[in-house]
C-alpha positions in Angstrom: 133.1 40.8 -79.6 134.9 41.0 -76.2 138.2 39.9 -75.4 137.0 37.5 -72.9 133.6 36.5 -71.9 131.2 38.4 -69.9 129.6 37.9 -66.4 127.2 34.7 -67.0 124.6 34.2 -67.6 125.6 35.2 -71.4 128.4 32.8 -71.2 129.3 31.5 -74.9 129.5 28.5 -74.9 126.9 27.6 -72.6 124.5 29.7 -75.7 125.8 27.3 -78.6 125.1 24.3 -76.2 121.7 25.5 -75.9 121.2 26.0 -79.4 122.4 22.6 -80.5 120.4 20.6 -77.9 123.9 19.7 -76.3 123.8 18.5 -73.0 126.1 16.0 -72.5 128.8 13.6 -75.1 126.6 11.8 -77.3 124.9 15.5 -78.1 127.8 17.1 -77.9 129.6 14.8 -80.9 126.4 14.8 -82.6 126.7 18.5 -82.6 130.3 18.6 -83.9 129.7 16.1 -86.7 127.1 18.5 -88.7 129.4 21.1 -90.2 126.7 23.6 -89.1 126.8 23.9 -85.5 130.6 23.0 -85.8 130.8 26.3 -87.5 128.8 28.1 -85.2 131.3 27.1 -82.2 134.5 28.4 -83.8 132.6 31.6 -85.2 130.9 32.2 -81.2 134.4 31.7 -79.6 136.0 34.8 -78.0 139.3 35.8 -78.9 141.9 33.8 -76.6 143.4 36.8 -75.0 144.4 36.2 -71.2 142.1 38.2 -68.5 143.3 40.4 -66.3 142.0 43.7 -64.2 143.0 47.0 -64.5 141.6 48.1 -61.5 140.8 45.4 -57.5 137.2 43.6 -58.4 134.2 45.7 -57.3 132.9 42.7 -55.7 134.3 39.6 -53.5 136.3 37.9 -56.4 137.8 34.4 -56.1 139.9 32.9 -58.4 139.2 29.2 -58.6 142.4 27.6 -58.3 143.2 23.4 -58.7 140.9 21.2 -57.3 137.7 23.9 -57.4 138.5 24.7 -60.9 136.5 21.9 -62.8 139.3 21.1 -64.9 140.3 18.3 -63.4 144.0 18.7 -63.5 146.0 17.2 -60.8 142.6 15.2 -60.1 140.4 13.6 -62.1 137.8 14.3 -65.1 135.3 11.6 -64.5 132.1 13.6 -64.1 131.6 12.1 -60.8 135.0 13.5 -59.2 134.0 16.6 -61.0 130.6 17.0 -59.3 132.7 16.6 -56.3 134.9 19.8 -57.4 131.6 21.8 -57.6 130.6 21.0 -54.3 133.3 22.0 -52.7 133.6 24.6 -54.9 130.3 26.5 -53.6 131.4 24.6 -49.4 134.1 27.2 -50.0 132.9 30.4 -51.7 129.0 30.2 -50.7 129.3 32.4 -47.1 131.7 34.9 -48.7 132.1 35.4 -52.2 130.6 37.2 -55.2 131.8 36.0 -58.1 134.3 32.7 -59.2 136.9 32.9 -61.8 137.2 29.7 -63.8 138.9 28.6 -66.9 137.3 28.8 -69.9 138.5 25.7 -70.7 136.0 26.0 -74.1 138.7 28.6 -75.8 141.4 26.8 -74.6 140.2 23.5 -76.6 139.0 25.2 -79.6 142.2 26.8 -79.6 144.0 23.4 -80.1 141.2 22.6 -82.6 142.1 25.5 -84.7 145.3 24.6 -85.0 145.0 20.8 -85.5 141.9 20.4 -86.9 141.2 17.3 -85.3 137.3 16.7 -84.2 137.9 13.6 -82.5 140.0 15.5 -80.3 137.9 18.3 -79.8 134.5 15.8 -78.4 137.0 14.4 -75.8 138.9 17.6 -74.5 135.1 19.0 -74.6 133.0 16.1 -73.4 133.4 16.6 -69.2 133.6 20.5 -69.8 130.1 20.1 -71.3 128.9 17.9 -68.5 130.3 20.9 -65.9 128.4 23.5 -67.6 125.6 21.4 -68.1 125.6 21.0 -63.9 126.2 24.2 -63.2 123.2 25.1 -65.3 121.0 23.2 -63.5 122.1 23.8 -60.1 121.5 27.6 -60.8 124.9 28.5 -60.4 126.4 29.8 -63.8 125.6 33.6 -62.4 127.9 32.8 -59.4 130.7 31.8 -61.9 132.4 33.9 -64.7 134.5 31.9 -67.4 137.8 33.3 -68.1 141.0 33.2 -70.4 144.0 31.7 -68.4 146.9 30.7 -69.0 147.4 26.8 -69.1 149.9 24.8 -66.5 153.2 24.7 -68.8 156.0 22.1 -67.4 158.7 23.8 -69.8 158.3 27.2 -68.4 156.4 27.2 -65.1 160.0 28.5 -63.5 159.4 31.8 -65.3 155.2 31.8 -64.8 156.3 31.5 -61.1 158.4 34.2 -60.8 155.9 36.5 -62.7 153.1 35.1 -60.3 155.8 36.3 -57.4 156.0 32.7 -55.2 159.7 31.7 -56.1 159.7 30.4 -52.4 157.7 26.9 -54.1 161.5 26.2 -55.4 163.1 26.2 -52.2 161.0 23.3 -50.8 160.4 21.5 -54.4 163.9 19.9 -54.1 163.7 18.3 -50.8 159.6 17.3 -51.4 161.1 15.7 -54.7 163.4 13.8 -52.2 161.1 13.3 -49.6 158.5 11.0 -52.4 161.5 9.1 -54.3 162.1 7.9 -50.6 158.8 7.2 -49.1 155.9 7.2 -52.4 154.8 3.6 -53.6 156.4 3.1 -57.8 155.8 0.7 -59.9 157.6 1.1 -63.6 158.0 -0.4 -67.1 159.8 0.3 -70.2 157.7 0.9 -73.4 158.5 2.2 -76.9 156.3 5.2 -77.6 156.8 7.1 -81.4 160.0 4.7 -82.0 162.1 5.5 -78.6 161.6 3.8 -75.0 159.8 5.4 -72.4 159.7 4.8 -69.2 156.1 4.5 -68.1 155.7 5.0 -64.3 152.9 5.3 -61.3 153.5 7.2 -57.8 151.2 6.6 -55.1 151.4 9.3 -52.1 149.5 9.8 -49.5 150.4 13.5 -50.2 148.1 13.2 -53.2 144.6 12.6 -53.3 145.2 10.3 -56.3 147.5 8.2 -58.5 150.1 9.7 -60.2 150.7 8.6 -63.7 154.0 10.2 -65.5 156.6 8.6 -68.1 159.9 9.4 -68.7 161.0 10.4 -72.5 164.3 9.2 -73.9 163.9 12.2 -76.5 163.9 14.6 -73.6 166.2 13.0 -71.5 169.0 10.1 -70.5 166.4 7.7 -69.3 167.3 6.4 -65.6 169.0 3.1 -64.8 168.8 2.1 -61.6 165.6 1.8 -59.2 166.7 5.1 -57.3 167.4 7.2 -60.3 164.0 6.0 -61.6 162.3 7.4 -58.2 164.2 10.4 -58.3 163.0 10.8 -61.5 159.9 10.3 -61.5 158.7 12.2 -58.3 161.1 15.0 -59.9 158.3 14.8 -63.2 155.3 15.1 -60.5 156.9 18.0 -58.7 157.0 19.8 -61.5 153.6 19.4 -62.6 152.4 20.4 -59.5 154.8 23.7 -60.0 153.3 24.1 -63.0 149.8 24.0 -61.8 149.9 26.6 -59.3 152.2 28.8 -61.6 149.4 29.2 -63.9 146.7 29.5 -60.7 148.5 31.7 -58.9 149.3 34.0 -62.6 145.5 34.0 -63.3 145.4 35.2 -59.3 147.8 38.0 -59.6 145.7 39.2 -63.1 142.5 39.2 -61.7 144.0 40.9 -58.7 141.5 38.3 -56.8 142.6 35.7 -54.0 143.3 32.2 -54.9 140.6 29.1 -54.1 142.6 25.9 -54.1 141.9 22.4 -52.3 145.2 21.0 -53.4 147.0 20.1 -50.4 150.4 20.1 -51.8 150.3 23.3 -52.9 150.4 24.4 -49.0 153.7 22.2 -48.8 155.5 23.9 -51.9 154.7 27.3 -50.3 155.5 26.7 -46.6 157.0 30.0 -46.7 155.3 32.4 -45.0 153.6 35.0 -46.8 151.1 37.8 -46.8 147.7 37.3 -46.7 144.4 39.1 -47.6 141.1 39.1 -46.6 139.9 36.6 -49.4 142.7 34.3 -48.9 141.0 34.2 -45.0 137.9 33.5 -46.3 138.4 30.6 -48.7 139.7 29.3 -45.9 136.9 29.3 -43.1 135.5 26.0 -43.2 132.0 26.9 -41.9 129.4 24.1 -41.0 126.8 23.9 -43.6 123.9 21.1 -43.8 125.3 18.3 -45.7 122.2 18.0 -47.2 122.5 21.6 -48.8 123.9 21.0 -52.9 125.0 23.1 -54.8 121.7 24.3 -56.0 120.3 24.6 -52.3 123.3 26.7 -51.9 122.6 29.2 -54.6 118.7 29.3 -53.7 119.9 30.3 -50.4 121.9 33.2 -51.6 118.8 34.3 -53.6 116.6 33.9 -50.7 118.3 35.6 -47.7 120.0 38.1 -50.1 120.0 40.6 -47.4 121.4 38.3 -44.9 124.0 37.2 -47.2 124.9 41.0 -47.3 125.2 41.2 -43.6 127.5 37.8 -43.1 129.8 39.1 -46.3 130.4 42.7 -44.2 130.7 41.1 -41.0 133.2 38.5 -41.9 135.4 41.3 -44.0 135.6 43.1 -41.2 136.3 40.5 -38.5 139.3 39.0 -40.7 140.8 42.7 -41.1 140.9 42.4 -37.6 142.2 39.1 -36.9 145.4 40.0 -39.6 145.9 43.4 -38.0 146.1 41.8 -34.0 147.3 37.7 -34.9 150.7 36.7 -34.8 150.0 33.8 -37.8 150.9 34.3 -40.8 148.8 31.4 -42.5 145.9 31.8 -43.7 143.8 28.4 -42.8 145.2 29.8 -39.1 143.8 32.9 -39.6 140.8 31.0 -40.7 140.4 28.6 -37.4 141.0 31.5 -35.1 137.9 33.6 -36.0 135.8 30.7 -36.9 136.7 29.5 -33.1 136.4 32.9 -31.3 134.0 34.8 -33.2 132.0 32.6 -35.8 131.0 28.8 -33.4 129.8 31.5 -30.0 127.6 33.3 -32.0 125.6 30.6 -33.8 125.6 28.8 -30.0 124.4 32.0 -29.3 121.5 32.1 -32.0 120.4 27.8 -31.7 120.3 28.8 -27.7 118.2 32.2 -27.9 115.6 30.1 -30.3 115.8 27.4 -28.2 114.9 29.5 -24.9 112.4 31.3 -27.0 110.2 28.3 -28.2 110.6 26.9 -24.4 108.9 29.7 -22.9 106.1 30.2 -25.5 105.9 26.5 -25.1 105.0 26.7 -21.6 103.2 30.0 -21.7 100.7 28.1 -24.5 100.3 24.9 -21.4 99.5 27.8 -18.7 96.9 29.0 -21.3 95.1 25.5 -21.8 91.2 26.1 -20.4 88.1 24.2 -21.7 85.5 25.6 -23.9 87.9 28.5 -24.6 89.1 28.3 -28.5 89.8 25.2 -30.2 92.7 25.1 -32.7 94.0 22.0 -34.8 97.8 21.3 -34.8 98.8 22.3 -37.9 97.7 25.9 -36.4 100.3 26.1 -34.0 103.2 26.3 -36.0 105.6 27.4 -35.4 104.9 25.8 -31.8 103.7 22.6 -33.2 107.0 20.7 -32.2 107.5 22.1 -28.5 104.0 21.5 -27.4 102.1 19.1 -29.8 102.6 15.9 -27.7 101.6 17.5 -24.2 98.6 19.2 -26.1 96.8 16.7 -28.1 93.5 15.5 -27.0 91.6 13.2 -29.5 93.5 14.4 -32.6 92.3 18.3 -31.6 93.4 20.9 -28.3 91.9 23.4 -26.2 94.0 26.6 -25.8 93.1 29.5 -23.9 93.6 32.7 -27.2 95.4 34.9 -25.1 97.9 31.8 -24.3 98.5 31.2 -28.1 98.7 35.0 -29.3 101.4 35.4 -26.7 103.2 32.1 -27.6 103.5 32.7 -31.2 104.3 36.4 -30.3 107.2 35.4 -28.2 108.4 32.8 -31.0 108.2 35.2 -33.7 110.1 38.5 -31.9 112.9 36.0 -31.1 113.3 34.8 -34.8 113.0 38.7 -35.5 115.6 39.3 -33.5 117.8 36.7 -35.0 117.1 37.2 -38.3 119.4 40.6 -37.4 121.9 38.7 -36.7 125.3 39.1 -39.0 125.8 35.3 -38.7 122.0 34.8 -39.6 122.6 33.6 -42.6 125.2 31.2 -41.9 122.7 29.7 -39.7 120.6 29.0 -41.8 123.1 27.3 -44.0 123.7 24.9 -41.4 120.1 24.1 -40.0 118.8 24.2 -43.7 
């Protein structure tokens, strides 16, 4: 058995939920009822050993950091926020990357299971998991993703998991961002007795989260605040940390898998305002390129399989455009990076393509009206495509048209060498994203 799981497809867990019919909660505690299947998950797991690389990914590896890592941490794990994640998930990787590390968030459950024994448990720390898989499955995306061992966010020792990952600089802003929310964030408070001792149970809201913040305050661990602005001090010290914590462990599963780091969290950017190298991934996680809003996940991954040698062509040209841009640019941020090629290199040359198609079509379209002669050829409109748009209306005559042949050979001719010609194109592919 390996030490972590494989490439999908193959993934483990996704296997024993096909085997057991489980597809979403009511399935999935169905399953863990019968001792059976039950057995058959703790006998499939892998071994939970951390993964890491020996040697830099052979392909374009990302490392799927909070808020793209369908864990929900620091967000939400309602199924609906998490079909969000995947979305933008794929909006970030689809143009560029090869492969997506997640968390196997299976072993990490199991593992708790195996020391507590408690099913109850187990269905709920498994239920959205099982809905995530369940989606990815469907949308024809689990060989795009690989399932991983990581380390989880730890709020006792994320100072030491920091300095392993190498970004001590979060601590020098963490104090005055901790500061900056006991001032400005919306609290509301109340003290409870949890296990026989108060708590103090409280909720931040920020604008520099993307949603509410729930913490408490444990007499056990500490002398529990007394006055309003120790209780805000508090507190926003508590959500600091668990956003320390958080991209502690992303940025350790980062430096393991020698792979860049994917994250949508915009406080991390805050905690690591200090300037620091960047790669060629990080660049790429970060171009925002337009892609049809109708495109989901699914259309996404068809597309890759589709225009497979297209995707090639974009992946090259990109790689070597950013190795470029960090070589020459003075910016040291990576979203900078990002808008700078996506401005000077990325937006002309798709004008470029919509306006040589455009020009193409224009031509042929007139070139096909030149053409028009009686008792020549007839030809329905369906024929005409891909000319059907351009000259359907000026052509129609009693649900038929007259064309000269020579007119319409050369039309379509003209249409087709032009789409030839872009279908060359490096960005080809990402134009199709968008006009898909």
């Amino acid at each position: 058995m390996p030490s972590h799981p494989t490439h999908a497809p193959g993934y483990w867990f996704q296997e024993w939920m096909n085997r057991h019919g489980v597809k979403d909660g009511t399935s999935l505690r169905r399953a863990l009822d019968r001792s059976q299947p039950l057995r058959d998950l703790v006998a499939s797991a892998p071994n939970p050993v951390l993964h890491s690389s020996k040697t830099d990914p052979a392909g374009a590896e990302l490392v799927g950091g909070k808020g793209i890592d369908l864990t929900g941490y620091l967000g939400c794990r309602h199924i609906d926020c998490l079909t969000k994640e995947i979305d933008g998930l794929f909006r970030h990787a689809w143009h560029y990357f090869d492969v997506i590390s997640l968390p196997d968030q299976a072993v990490e459950r199991l593992a708790s299971y195996n020391q507590h024994g408690e099913i109850d448990a187990l269905a709920s720390d498994l239920d959205s998991f099982v809905l995530v898989v369940h989606k990815l499955s469907k949308a024809e995306a689990m060989d795009l993703v690989r399932f991983d061992v990581r380390m989880p966010p730890c709020v006792d020792h994320f100072r030491k998991h920091a300095a392993d990952a190498g970004i001590d600089q979060a601590f020098e802003n963490a104090g005055a961002l901790a500061n900056e929310l006991a001032s400005s964030a919306s609290f509301s408070w109340e003290v409870k007795q949890h296990d026989g001792h108060p708590h103090i149970d409280f909720v931040l809201i920020s604008p520099a989260f993307e949603h509410t913040e729930w913490g408490t305050l444990c007499s056990a661990r500490q002398d529990l605040p007394s006055t309003e602005s120790a209780i805000r001090i508090a507190a926003a010290d508590v959500v600091v940390k668990k956003y320390l914590a958080g991209l502690s462990a992303d940025a350790m599963a980062a430096k393991m898998a020698k792979a860049p780091l994917g994250s949508t969290i915009p406080f991390y950017r805050r905690l690591l305002s200090t300037a620091t190298a960047r790669t060629v991934g990080d660049v790429a996680f970060e171009l925002t390129l337009p892609v049809s809003e109708g495109l989901s996940a699914k259309g996404i991954v068809q597309l890759r399989k589709k225009e497979e040698a297209a995707f090639r062509r974009l992946q090259l040209a990109l790689r070597s455009a950013i190795t470029e841009r960090l070589k020459a640019s003075e910016a040291r941020d990576a979203e900078v990076i990002a808008r700078e090629i996506r401005r000077d290199v990325i937006e002309p040359e798709l004008l470029n393509i919509t306006d040589r198609l455009r020009r193409s079509r224009s031509l042929a379209a007139r070139s096909a009206l030149g053409g028009i002669g009686l008792g020549a050829i007839a030809a329905t409109v369906g024929l005409l495509i891909p000319l059907t748009a351009p000259i359907a209306t000026g052509l129609a005559v009693g649900g038929a048209i007259t064309i000269g042949a020579q007119a319409l050979k050369k039309a379509n001719d003209d249409v087709l060498a032009a789409m030839k010609e872009v279908q060359l194109s490096d960005l080809y592919f990402l134009w199709k994203g968008h006009h898909h």
